[in-house]
N, C-alpha and C positions, 0 to 999 in steps of 0.2 A: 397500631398503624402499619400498614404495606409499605413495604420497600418500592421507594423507587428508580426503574430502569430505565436507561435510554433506549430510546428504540432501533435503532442501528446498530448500538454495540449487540442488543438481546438478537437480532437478526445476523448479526455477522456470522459467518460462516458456513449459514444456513440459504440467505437468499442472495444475500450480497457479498462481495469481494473486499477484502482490507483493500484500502486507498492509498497504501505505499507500501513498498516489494522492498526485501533488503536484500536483494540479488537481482546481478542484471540479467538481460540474455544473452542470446549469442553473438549481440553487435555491440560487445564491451567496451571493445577495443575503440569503435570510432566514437562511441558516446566521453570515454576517457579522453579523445582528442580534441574533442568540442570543448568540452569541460576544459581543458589547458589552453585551449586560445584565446578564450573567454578571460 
């Protein structure tokens, strides 16, 4: 019997993008400010 794959993770990084970043960009600072008033 085949293995089965998902088919977003088999396409990841080939046509699609991971769906969360573990780095921010360069508006750290005010996304960390939001985050603490929150």
């Amino acid at each position: 019997m085949g293995q089965k794959v998902h088919p977003y993770g088999f396409r990841l990084g080939v046509i699609y993008d991971w769906k969360s970043r573990w780095f921010a960009t360069r508006d750290y600072a005010n996304l960390l400010q939001e985050d603490l008033a929150i």
